[in-house]
C-alpha positions as CSV (number, residue, x, y, z in Angstrom):
1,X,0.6,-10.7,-39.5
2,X,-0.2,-7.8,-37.0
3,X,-0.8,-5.5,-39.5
4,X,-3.5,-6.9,-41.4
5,X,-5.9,-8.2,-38.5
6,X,-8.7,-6.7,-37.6
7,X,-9.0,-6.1,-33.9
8,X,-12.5,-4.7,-34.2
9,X,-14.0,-8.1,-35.2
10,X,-12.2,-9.9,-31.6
11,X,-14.2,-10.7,-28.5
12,X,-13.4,-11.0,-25.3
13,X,-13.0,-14.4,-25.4
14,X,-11.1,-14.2,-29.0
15,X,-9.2,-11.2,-26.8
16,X,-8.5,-13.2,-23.8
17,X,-7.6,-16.6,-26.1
18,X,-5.2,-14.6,-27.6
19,X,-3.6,-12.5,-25.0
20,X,-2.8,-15.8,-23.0
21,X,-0.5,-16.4,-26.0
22,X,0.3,-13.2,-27.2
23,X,1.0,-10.7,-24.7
24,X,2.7,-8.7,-26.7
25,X,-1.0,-7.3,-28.5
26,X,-2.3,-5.9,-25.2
27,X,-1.7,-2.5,-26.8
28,X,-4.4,-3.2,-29.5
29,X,-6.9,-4.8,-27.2
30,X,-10.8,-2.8,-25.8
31,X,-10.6,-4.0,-22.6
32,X,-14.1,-3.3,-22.2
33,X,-14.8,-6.0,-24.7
34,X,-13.3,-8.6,-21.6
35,X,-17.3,-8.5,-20.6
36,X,-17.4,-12.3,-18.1
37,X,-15.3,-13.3,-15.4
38,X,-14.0,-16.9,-16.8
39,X,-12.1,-14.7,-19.7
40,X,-10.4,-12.9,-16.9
41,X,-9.6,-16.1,-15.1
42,X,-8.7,-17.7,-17.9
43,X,-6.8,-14.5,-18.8
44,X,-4.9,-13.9,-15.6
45,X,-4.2,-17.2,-14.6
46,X,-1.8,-17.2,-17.7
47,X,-1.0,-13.8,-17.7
48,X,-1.2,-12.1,-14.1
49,X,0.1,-9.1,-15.1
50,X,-2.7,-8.0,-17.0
51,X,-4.6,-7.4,-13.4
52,X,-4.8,-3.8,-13.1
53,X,-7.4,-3.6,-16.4
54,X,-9.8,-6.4,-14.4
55,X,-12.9,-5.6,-13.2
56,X,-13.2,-8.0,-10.5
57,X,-17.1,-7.8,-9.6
58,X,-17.3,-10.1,-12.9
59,X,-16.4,-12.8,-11.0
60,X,-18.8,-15.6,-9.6
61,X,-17.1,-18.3,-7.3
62,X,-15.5,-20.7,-10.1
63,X,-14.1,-18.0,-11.4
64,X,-12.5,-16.9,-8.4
65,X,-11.6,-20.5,-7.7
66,X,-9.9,-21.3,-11.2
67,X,-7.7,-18.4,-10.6
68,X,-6.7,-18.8,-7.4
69,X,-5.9,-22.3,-7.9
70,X,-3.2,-21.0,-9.9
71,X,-2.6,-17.6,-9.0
72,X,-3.0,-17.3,-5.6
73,X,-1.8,-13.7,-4.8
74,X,-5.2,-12.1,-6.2
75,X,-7.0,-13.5,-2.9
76,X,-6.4,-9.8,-1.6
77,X,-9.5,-9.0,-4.6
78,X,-11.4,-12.0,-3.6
79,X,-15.3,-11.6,-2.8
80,X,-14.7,-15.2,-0.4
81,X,-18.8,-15.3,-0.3
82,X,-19.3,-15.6,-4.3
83,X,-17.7,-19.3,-3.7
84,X,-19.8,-22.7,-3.2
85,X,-19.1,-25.9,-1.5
86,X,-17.6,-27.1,-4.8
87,X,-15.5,-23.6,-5.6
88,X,-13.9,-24.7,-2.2
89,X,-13.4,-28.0,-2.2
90,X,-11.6,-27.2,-5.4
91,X,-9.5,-24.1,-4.3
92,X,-8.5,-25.6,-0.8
93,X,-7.1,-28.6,-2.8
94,X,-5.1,-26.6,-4.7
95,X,-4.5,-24.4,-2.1
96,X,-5.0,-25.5,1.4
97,X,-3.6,-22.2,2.5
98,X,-6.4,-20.8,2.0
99,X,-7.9,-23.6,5.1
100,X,-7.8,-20.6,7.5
101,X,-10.5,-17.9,5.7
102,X,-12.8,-21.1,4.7
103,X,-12.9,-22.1,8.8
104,X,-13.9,-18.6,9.2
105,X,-16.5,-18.1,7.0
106,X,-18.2,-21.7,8.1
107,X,-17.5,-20.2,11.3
108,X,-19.6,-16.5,10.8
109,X,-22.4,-18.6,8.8
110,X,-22.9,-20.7,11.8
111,X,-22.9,-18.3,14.4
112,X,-25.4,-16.7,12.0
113,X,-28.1,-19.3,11.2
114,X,-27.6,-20.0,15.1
115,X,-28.7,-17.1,15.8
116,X,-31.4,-17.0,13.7
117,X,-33.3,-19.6,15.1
């Protein structure tokens, strides 16, 4: 029961394991204890609306990837650099809309190491 845990003793992964399944508790949780970005992946893939408490600069590229596979409307937060060639290749099959800002990105790195030479 509720009443007897102690919500002291959770960390952010026991917080984001339990959250996903209990909702309801966000009222008891230290969000500050949510310290690594694949608890707030995990976290906000399953429950989205939990957003606003995220600190986003947490997240490396599978991170961003894992969520996006499933919850695609956070790409507005998206750091597109912090993901790999395997991030991608997971994401745009997921996701292919997302086809359009991976073609740019090649496209800038290019044009960059092009220039460089």
């Amino acid at each position: 029961c509720a009443v007897y845990c102690d919500w002291n003793k959770l960390n952010g992964g026991d917080w984001a394991d339990l959250l996903c399944d209990q909702p309801q508790f966000a009222d008891k949780c230290d969000w500050n204890k949510i310290k690594e970005g694949w608890q707030w992946s995990y976290l906000l893939e399953n429950q989205p609306q939990f957003a606003d408490k995220c600190n986003w600069s947490m997240f490396d590229g599978s991170d961003w990837a894992n969520l996006l596979c499933e919850q695609p409307q956070f790409a507005e937060m998206c750091v597109w650099k912090k993901l790999n060639r395997d991030n991608w290749a997971e994401l745009l099959s997921n996701q292919p809309q997302f086809t359009e800002i991976f073609d740019k990105l090649r496209e800038q790195k290019n044009s960059k190491t092009k220039v460089s030479k």
